[in-house]
C-alpha positions as CSV (number, residue, x, y, z in Angstrom):
1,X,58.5,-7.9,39.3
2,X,58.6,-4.3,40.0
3,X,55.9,-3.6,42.7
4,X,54.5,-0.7,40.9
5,X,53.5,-3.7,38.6
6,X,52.3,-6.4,41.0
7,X,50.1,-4.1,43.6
8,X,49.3,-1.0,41.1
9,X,46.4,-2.9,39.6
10,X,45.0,-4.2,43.2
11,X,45.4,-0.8,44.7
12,X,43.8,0.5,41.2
13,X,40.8,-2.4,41.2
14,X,40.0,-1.6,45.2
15,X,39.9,2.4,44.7
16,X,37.4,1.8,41.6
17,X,34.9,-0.5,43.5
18,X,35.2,1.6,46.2
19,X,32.0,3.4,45.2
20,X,30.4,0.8,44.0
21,X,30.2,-1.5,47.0
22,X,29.6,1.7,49.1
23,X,26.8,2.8,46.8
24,X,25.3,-0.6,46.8
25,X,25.6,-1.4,50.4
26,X,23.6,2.0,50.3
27,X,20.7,1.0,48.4
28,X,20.4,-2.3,50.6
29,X,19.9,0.0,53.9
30,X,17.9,2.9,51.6
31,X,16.2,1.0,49.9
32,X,12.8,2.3,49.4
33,X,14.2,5.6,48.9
34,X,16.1,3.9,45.7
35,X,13.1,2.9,44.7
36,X,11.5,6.3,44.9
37,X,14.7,8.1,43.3
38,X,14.5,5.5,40.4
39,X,11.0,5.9,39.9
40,X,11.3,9.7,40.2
41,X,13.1,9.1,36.6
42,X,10.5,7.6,34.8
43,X,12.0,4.2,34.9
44,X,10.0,1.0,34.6
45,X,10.0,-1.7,37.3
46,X,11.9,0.5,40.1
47,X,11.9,-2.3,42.6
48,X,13.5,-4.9,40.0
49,X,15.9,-2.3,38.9
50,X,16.7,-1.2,42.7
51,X,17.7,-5.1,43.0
52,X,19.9,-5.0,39.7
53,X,21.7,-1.9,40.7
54,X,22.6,-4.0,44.5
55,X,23.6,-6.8,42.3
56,X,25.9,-4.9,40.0
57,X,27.3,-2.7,42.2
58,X,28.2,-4.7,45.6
59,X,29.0,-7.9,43.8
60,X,30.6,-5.9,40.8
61,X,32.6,-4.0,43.5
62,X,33.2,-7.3,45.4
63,X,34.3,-9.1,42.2
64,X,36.5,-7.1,41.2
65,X,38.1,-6.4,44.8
66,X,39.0,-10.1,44.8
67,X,39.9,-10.0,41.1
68,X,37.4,-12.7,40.4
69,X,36.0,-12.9,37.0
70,X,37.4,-9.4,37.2
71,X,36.9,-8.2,33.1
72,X,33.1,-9.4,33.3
73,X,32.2,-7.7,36.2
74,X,33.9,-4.7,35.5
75,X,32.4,-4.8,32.1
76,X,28.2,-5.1,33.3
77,X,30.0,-2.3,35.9
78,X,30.7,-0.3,32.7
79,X,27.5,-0.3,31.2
80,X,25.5,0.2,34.2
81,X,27.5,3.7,34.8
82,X,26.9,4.5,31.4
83,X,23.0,4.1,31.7
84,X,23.3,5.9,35.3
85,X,25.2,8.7,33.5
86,X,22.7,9.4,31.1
87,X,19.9,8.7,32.8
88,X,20.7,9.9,36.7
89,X,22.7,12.7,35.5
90,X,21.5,14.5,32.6
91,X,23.1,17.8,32.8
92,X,21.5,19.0,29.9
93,X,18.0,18.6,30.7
94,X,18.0,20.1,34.6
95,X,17.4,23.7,35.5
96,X,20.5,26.3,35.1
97,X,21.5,26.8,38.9
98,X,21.6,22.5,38.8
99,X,23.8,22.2,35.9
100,X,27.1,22.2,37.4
101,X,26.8,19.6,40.3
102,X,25.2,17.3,37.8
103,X,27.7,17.6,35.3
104,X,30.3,16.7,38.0
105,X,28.2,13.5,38.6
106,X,28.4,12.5,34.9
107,X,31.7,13.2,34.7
108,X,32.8,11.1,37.6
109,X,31.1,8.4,35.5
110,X,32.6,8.8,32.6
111,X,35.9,8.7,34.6
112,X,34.6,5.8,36.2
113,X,34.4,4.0,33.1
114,X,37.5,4.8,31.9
115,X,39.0,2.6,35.0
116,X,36.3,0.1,34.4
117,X,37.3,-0.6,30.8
118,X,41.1,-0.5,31.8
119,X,40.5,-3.9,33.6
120,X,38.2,-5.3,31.1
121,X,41.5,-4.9,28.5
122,X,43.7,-5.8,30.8
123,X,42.7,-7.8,33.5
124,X,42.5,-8.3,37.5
125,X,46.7,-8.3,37.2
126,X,48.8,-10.3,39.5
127,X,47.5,-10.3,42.6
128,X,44.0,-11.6,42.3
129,X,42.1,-15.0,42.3
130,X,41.9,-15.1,38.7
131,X,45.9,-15.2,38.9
132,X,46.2,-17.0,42.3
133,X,46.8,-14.5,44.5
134,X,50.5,-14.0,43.0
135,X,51.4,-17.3,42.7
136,X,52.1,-19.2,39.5
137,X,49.0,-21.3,38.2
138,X,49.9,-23.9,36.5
């Protein structure tokens, strides 16, 4: 197996959860400041959504580092940085001298999600629990 083949998707599924368990560990030590930034938005329930966002983005990011259930998690990861997107960084609807650093932010998430649906087509990839860490499962 060419080793572009066997480690590019477990060096490609660590750099993408890479935010997302840094992000989550974030809100764990933050956290009533998540709370405050969510609620800041509008957003019913901050608290419960606070916990959902931990959930989804340090076991997401932990799920897929392992390549465990890897397309499932990396699809919920999908969706939640599409809602974040629209909701966290609506470029559209801030003041002019605010408009480009947001629209960065969205479009890191939309980037995002184009590496978070690559594994939910195609998989955690060889080296992964889902695959047995290489080995052949029989």
């Amino acid at each position: 197996m060419d080793i572009v083949d066997r480690y590019g998707p477990l060096a490609g599924r660590l750099l993408i959860a890479c935010i997302f368990v840094l992000s989550g560990f974030s809100k764990i030590v933050g956290f009533q400041g998540t709370i405050g930034y969510i609620a800041s938005k509008g957003l019913p329930l901050p608290a419960v959504a606070a916990v959902a966002a931990i959930i989804v983005e340090l076991g997401g990011g932990i799920l897929l580092i392992v390549g465990w259930k890897a397309r499932w998690a990396a699809a919920a990861m999908f969706f939640f940085t599409a809602a974040a997107a629209l909701i966290f960084h609506d470029f559209w609807a801030v003041p002019p001298d605010q408009v480009q650093n947001t629209m960065i932010h969205f479009m890191k998430n939309v980037s995002m999600m184009g590496g978070l649906l690559y594994v939910v087509v195609h998989g955690s990839g060889p080296l992964s629990l889902e695959k047995g860490g290489g080995r052949q499962v029989v």
